[in-house]
Phi, psi and omega in degrees: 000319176313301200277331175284284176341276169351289190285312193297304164351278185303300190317316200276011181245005198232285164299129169233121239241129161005293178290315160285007184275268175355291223292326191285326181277330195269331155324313180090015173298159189258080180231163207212113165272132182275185199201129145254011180286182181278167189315288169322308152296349152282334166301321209273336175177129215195141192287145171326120172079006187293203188189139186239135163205122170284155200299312190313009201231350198255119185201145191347323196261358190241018173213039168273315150312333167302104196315134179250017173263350185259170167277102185281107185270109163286146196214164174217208171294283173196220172306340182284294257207106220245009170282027145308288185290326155297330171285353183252324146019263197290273231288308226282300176334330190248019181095012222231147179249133176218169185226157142299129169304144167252159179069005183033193203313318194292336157306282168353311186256317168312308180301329184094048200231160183270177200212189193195161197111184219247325170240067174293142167244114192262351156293356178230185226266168193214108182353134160231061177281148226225011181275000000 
């Protein structure tokens, strides 16, 4: 039971699930949803306060700007698409605390929380923090 324990932990130390992601951007907790897709799919649609650095671009100098005291959550397309798992890869490598999205943008948009970009879904609810 002890080794069971264990893993569900770590997932949960690892892992954000959409609604705790939400819940957390509207808190004002100092957390960053990361975008790690290329440019052109953040253009086209991205969680609401995100920030893009495709994983393939991440490197000392292309995260320099970056606060390294908040929680960077990586997101990708979704379950299908593992540049999440690589964009969280490369930040944990460069120093960074970061956690992974489960379901990237499409899990997002599934929970009914809204996206921003040229193919926004503008019908779902939107981070509203008030700090």
């Amino acid at each position: 039971m002890d080794a069971q324990i264990k893993h569900y932990e770590d997932k949960l130390a690892f892992e954000m699930d959409p609604s705790d992601l939400f819940d957390a951007l509207n808190k004002g907790e100092k957390v960053v949803a990361l975008d790690t897709r290329k440019a052109f799919g953040f253009n086209a649609e991205h969680i609401p306060t995100a920030i893009n650095i495709p994983h393939r671009e991440m490197t000392e100098e292309t995260t320099r700007h970056l606060d390294r005291k908040v929680l960077y959550v990586t997101y990708c397309d979704g379950i299908g698409c593992n540049a999440s798992t690589k964009g969280a890869l490369n930040m944990t490598k460069l120093g960074f605390k970061v956690k992974e999205l489960i379901g990237g943008i499409e899990w997002w948009k599934l929970d009914g929380y809204a996206t921003e970009g040229t193919r926004a879904e503008v019908n779902g609810l939107k981070p509203e923090c008030a700090c």
